[in-house]
C-alpha positions in Angstrom: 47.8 52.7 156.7 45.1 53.9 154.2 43.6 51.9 151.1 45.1 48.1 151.0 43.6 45.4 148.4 42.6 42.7 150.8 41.0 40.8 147.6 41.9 40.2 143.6 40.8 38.1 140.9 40.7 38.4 136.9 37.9 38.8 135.1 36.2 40.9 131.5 35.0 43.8 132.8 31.3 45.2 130.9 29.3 48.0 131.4 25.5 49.0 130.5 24.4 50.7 127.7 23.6 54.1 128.7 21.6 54.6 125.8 20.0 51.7 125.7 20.2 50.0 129.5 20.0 47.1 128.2 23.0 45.5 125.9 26.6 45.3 127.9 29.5 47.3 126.3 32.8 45.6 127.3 35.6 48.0 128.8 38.5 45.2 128.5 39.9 43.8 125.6 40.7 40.9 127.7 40.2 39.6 131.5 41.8 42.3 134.2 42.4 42.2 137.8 39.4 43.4 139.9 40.5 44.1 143.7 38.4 45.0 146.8 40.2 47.9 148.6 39.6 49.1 152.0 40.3 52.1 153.3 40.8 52.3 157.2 40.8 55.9 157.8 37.1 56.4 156.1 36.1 53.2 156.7 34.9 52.8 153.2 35.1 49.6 150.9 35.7 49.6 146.7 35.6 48.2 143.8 38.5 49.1 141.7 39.9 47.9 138.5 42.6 49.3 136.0 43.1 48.7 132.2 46.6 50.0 131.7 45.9 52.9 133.6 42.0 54.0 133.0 40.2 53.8 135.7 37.5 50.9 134.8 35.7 50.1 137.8 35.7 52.9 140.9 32.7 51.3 142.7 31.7 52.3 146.8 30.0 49.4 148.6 26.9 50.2 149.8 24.7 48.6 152.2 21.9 49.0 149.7 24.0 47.0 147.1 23.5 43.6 145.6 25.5 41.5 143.6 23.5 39.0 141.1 25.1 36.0 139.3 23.2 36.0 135.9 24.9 33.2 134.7 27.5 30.4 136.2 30.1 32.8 134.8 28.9 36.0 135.2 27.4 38.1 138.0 26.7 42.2 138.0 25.9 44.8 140.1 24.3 48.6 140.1 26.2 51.5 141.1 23.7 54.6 141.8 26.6 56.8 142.8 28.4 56.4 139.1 25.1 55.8 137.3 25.5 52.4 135.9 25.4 48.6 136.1 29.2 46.9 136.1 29.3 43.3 134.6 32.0 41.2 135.4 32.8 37.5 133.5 34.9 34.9 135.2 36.8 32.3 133.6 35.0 29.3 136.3 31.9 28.9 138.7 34.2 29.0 141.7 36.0 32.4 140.5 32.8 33.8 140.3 31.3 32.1 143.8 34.6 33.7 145.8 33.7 37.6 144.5 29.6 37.4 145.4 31.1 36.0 148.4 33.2 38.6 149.0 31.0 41.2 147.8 28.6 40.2 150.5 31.3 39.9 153.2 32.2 43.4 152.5 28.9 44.7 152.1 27.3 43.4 155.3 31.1 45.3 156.7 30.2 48.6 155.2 26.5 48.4 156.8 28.0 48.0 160.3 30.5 50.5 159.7 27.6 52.8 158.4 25.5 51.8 161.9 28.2 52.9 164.3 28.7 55.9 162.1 25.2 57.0 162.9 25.5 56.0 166.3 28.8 58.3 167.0 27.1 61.3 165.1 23.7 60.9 167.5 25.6 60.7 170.7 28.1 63.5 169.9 26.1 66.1 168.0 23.5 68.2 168.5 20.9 69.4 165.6 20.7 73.1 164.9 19.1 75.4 161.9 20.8 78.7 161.3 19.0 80.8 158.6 20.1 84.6 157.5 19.0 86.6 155.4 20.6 87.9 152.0 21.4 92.0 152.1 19.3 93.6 150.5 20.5 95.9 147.6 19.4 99.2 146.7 17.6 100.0 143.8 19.1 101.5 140.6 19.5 105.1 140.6 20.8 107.8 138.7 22.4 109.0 142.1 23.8 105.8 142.8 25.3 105.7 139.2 26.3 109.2 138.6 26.9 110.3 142.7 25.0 112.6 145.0 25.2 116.2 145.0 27.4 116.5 147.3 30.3 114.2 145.2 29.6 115.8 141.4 29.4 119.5 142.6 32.3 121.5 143.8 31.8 124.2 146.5 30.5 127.6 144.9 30.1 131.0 146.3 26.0 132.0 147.0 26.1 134.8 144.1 26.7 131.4 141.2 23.6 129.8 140.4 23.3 125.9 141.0 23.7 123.5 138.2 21.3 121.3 137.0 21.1 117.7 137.4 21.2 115.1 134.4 18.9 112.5 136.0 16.5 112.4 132.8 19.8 111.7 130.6 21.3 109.1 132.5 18.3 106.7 132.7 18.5 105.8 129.5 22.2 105.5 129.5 21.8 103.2 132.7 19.0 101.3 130.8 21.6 100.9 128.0 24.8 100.0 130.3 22.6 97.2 132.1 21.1 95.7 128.6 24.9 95.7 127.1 25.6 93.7 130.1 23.6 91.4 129.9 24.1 90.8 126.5 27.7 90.8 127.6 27.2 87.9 130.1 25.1 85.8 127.8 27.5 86.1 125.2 30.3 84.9 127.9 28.3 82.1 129.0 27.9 80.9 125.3 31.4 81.0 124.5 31.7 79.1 127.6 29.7 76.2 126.3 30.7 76.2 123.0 34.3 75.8 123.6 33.4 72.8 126.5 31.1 71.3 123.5 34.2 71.8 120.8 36.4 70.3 123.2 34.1 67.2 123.7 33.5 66.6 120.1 37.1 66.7 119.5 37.6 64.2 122.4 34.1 62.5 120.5 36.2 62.4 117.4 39.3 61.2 118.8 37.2 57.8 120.4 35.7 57.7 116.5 38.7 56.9 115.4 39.9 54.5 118.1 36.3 52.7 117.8 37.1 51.9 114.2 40.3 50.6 115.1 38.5 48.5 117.3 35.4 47.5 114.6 38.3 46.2 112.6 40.0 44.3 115.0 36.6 42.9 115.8 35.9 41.5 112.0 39.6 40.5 111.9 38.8 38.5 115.6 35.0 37.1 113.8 36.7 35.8 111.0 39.2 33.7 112.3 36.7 32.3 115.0 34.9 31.6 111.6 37.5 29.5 110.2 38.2 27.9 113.9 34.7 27.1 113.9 34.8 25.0 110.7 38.3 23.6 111.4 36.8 22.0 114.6 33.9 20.8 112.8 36.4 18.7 110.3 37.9 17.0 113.7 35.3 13.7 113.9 37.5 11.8 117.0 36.8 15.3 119.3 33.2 15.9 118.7 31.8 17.0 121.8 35.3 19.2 122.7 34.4 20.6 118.8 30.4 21.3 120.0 31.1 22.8 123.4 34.1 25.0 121.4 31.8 25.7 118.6 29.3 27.3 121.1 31.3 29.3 123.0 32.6 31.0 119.6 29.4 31.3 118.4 28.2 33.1 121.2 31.2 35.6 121.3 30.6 36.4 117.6 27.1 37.1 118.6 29.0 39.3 121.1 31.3 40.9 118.8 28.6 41.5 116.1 25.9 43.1 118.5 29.4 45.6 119.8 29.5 46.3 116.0 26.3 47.4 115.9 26.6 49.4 119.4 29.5 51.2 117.8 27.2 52.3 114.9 24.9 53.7 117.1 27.3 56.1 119.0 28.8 57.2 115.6 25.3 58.0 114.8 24.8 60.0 118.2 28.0 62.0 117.2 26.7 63.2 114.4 23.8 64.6 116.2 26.0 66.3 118.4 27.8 67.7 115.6 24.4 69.3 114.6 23.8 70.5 117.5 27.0 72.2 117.9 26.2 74.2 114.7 23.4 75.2 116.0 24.9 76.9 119.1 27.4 78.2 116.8 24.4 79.7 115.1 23.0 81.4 118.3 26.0 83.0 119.2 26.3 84.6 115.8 22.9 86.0 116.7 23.7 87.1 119.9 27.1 88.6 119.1 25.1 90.9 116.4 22.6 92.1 119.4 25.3 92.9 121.3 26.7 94.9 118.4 23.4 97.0 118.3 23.3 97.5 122.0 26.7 99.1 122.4 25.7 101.4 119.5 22.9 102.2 120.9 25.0 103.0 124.5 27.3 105.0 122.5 24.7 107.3 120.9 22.8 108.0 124.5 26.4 108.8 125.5 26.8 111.2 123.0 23.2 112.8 123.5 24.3 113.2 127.5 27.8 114.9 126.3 26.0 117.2 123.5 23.2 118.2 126.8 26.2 119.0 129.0 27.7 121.1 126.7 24.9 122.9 125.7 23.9 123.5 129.5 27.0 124.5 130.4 27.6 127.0 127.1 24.0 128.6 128.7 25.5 129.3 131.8 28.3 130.9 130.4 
């Protein structure tokens, strides 16, 4: 039947900092379905939640996993196949009570699968260690670059005399070809990275953009909970419903403020990486003027080899 969701709820979906490991950066603007998934062919258990449709959560239960509540609304968990910790806020204690329940459930299911996993691949295979050696090239010649005798020189009579060979010429021509090469290759390679780095800033840039969006929408969002604040504070007959609502607003400005800041940071990051793309731009300026030289420097030995022959075979003659 393949993957099924056998378990949902809603919840706002966080994630660490990777820069700093320890402040949560929130993935939802607002609570999302989280599901458990199973899949019966691999016998394999996720984690998977969808914000429109990004991919927020794409978690594999492990045996090795736990799930810690870290408050009575919020629990979180490490994921050392995607490199990060996933935080999850629930709107009650109970909400929050069925997932670790499930997540243990589940978990406790993926270690049994794991065991009779192992226990199928002990009974049915059989170890073995297969090594073999790389072939082994021959070394750089002028033979192997210009041919043997036999394939440069046609038949001739015994009266002709035998021509000479141009081994001395085409060392440094072969010296040359395998430098330009390189050069070649390294210049390839850059190119390579620079356009992966170009297309990741522009991506970079694009998120800039949306992340301001999103700073503005956040002062817009502070600013009314600001004024909420005070209008609950002018209500005297709901004074406890006014403190319990003051907190919870105060606590997500704290929120929104310290995403604020977060946002600053990764704008600051970009610009590094903006440096550092100028530098690489720099490098392969550099290397595209060695390559320059070397192919003069080809196409001069290649000339010295043609002027040799010619004067060789104007000898003979």
């Amino acid at each position: 039947m393949g993957e099924q969701p056998i378990f949902s709820t809603r919840a706002h979906v966080f994630q660490i900092d990777p820069n700093t490991k320890k402040n949560w950066v929130p993935t939802s603007k607002h609570a999302v379905t989280v599901s458990y998934f199973y899949d019966s062919t691999r016998n394999v258990y996720r984690i998977i939640s969808l914000d429109g449709s990004k991919a927020i959560i794409n978690s594999t239960i492990t045996p090795n996993m736990t799930f810690t509540k870290t408050s009575q609304k919020f629990g979180q968990w490490a994921d050392s196949r995607a490199n990060t910790v996933y935080g999850l806020g629930f709107s009650s204690e109970h909400h929050l009570s069925k997932f670790a329940e499930k997540f243990q459930e589940f978990k406790e299911a993926a270690r049994l699968a794991k065991e009779k996993s192992q226990e199928k691949m002990e009974l049915t295979s059989t170890p073995s260690q297969e090594s073999a050696g790389g072939d082994l090239q021959s070394p750089l010649t002028p033979e192997s670059i210009n041919g043997t005798d036999d394939e440069r020189t046609p038949d001739v009579t015994q009266n002709s005399e035998p021509r000479a060979e141009p081994t001395q010429n085409a060392l440094p021509f072969s010296h040359s070809s395998a430098i330009s090469k390189h050069w070649e290759a390294e210049l390839a390679t850059l190119k390579g990275n620079n356009a992966k780095l170009t297309a990741a800033l522009l991506e970079s840039t694009a998120n800039v953009k949306q992340w301001k969006q999103q700073l503005a929408a956040y002062q817009e969002e502070a600013e009314r909970l600001h004024k909420r604040v005070t209008e609950l504070e002018c209500v005297s007959s709901q004074a406890n419903a006014v403190h319990t609502h003051k907190t919870e607003l105060n606590q997500t400005i704290q929120e929104l403020e310290e995403t604020l800041k977060e946002k600053e940071e990764e704008i600051e990051r970009l610009k590094q990486e903006i440096d550092n793309a100028r530098e690489l731009q720099e490098q392969r300026d550099s290397l595209t003027q060695k390559l320059q030289i070397s192919q003069k420097i080809s196409c001069r030995v290649q000339q010295n080899d043609w002027d040799g022959d010619f004067r060789r075979k104007a000898s003979g003659r």
